[in-house]
N, C-alpha and C positions, 0 to 999 in steps of 0.2 A: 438584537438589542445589546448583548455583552460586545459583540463585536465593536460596537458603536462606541457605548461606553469606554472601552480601552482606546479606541481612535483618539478621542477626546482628551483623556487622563493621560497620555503617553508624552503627545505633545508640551502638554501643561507643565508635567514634570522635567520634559528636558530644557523649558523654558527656565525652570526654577532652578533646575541645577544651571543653567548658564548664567544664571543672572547670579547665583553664591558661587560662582567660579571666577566672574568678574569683580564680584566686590571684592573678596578674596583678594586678587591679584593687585586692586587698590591699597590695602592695607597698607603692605608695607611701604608705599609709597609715603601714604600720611603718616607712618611712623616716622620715616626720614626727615621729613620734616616738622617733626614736634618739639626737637630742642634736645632729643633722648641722643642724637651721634654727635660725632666728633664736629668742630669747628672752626671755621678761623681759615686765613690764605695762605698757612703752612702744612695744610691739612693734603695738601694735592700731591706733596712730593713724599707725602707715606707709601711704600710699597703696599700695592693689590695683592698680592698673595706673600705667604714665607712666614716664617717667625717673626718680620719687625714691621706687617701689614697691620693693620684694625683686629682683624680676628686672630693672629696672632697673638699679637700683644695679651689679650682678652684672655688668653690659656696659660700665662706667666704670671707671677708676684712683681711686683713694680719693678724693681732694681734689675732684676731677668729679661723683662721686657724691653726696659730701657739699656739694656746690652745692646738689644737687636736694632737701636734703631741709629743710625750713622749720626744723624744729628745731637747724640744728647754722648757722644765717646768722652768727653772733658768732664760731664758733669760722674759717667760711670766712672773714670778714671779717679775722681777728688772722693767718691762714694766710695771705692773700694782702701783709697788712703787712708779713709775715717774708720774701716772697721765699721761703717754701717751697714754696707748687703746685707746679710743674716736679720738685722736690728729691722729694716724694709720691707725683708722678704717676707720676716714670721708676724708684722702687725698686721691688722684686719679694717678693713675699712676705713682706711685713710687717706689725703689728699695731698697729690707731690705739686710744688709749681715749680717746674720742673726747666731750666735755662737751657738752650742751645748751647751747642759751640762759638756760636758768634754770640751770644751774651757771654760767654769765660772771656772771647776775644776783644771786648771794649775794657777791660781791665789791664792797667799796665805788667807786663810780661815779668819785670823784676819783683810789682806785686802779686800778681798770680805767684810767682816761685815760691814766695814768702808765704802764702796763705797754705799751698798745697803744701808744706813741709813743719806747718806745727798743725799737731792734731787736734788741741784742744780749738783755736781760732775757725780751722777748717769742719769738723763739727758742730759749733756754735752755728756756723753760717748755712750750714749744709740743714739740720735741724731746725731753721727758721723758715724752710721753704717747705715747710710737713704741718698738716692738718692734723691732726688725732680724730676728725669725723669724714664722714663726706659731702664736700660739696658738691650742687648741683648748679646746671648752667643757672637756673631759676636766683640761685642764692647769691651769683656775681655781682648784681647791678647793684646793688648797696650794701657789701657783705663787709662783716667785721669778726675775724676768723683769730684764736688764741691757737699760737706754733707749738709743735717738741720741744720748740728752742725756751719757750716761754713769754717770748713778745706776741706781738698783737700785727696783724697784716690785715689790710683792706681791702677791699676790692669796687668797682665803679664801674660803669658801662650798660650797654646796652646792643639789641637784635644780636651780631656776631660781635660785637666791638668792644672788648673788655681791657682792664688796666688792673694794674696790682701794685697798691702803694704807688700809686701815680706816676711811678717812673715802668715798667714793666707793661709791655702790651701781650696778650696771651696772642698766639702766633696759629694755636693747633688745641682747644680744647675738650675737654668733656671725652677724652681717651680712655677706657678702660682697660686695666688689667685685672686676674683674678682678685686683689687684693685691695685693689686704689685705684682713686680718679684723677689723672693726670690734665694737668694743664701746664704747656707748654708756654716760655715767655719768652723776651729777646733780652731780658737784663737781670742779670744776677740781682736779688734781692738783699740787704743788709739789715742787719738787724740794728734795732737804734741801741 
């Protein structure tokens, strides 16, 4: 009769454990797709592994991360002019919209030279693309967000398809690093 008994219960159990082994392995799947990862058609030329991949990034302070990652060397390069790193690195829970190199490069090159060589202008503008909270993908589609700089930035959109102050389309967002939540754009932002 025990013999029987355990026939019965063994099965049952590896039933059960297969069946919370497969849920399991679902998880992360529905986490992927809840709005919690990275987003956007810029998202695919992030490197899979290294310091300037998803989980890299995730292990740096914003301005650190954004070292690693080849597409954002213009905006590191105008961040370190400003004497911001440090001001980046040590805030907590804040939000970068963060330009490409090809947004520095729809800006004429005599004016880029101009902005990148006074500090105070280059600051100003640098500071306008900084949240003091964090955003969440949830909070884009009709977001009205107060800057470092001290102006006001918008935001609009919807599923993946977000805008920033109606000229900036997010390219790559909801990036995390230890410190901040990046969202990449394709157009330098101005402050009014």
């Amino acid at each position: 009769m025990t013999t029987m008994l355990i026939r019965r219960r063994v099965p049952a159990a590896l039933a059960a454990a297969a069946l919370a082994v497969s849920l399991g392995a679902l998880a992360p799947q529905a986490s992927a797709d809840d709005g919690d990862g990275p987003f956007g058609p810029a998202c695919a030329s992030v490197p899979k592994e290294g310091a300037g991949s998803f989980d890299g990034m995730a292990q740096d302070p914003v301005a650190t991360a954004a070292s690693n990652n080849p597409a954002l060397s213009t905006l590191v390069a105008a961040v370190q002019q400003a004497g911001l790193v440090d001001t980046l690195n040590d805030a907590k829970d804040i939000t970068v919209f963060a330009p490409t190199n090809d947004a520095f490069a729809k800006i004429p090159k005599a004016d880029l030279d101009k902005v990148l060589a006074d500090k105070a202008t280059l600051t100003k503008i640098l500071t306008y693309h900084v949240v003091g909270e964090p955003v969440q993908k949830a909070d884009l589609a009709d977001g009205s967000f107060k800057t470092l700089e001290g102006g006001t930035l918008t935001t609009s959109g919807s599923g993946d398809a977000y805008e920033v102050n109606d000229t900036a389309a997010i390219v790559c967002g909801n990036v995390k690093t230890s410190n901040a939540t990046v969202y990449i754009i394709d157009t330098v932002l101005m402050p009014q």
